[in-house]
C-alpha positions in Angstrom: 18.1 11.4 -35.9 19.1 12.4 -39.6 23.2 13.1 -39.1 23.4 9.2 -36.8 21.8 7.6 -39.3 23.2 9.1 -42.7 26.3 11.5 -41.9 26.8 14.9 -42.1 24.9 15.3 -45.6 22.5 12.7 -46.3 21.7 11.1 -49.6 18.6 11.4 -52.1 15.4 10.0 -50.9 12.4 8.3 -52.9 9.0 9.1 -52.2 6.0 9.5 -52.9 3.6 12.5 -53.3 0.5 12.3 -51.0 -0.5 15.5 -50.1 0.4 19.0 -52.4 -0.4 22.4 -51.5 -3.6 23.1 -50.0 -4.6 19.0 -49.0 -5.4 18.6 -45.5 -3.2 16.3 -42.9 -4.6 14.5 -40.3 -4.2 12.0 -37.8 -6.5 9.6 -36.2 -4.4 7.5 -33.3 -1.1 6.0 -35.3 -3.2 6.6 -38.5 -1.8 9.4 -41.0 -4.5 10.6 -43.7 -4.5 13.4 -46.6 -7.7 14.5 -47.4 -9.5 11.9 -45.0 -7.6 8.9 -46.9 -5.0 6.8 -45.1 -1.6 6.9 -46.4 1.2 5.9 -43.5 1.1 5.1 -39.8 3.0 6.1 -37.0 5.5 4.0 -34.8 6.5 5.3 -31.8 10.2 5.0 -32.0 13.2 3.3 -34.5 14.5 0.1 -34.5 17.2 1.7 -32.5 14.9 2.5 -29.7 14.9 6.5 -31.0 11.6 8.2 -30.5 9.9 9.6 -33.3 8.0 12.7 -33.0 4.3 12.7 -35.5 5.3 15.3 -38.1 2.4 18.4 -38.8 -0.7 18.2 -39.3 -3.1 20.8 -41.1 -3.0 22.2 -44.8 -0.2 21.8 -46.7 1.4 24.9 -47.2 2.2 26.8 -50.5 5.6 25.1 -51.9 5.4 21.8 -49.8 4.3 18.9 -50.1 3.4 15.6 -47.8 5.5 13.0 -48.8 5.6 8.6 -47.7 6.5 5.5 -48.6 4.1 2.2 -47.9 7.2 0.7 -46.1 6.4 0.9 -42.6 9.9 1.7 -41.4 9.8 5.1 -44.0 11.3 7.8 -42.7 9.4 10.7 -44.3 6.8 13.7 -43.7 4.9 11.2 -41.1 7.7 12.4 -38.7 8.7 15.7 -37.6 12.3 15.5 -38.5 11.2 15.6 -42.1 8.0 17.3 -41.9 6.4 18.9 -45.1 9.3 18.6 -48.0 9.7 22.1 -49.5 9.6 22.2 -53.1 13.3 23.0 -53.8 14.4 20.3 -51.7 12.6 17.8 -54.6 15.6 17.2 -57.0 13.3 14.8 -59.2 10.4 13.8 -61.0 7.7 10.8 -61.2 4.8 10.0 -62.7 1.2 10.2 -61.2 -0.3 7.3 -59.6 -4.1 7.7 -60.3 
């Protein structure tokens, strides 16, 4: 899905952090939670009519992390073509949303 919808290399992304190392991902139906909290949900396919694979779930490895974005059309760790984000993939810093 990645290369038809931003080319051969594809540009910077902004998310947001919802599950480091060692949080716990789940699903329940379309819902996706970290740590038993609900953070994204699930569509079956694009606007293009591309299905979406549900990314991992389980514990957030060592040097990943979970990351979303509130918009419902984010494509982000909810999906399996991004999956958990590895920690040199993240060219940037935010602050923490308590």
């Amino acid at each position: 899905i990645s290369k038809a919808h931003w080319g051969e290399k594809s540009p910077a992304f902004g998310k947001v952090v919802f599950g480091i190392p060692g949080d716990v991902v789940t699903r329940q139906g379309s819902t996706v939670l970290v740590n038993g909290k609900a953070v994204a949900t699930l569509k079956p396919s694009t606007k293009r009519g591309e299905v979406l694979v549900p990314g991992p779930t389980g514990i957030v490895p060592k040097d990943h992390y979970f990351l979303a974005t509130s918009h419902k059309d984010g494509f982000d760790s909810r999906y399996a073509d991004i999956g958990f984000v590895s920690r040199r993939q993240i060219i940037g810093t935010g602050d923490p949303i308590l």
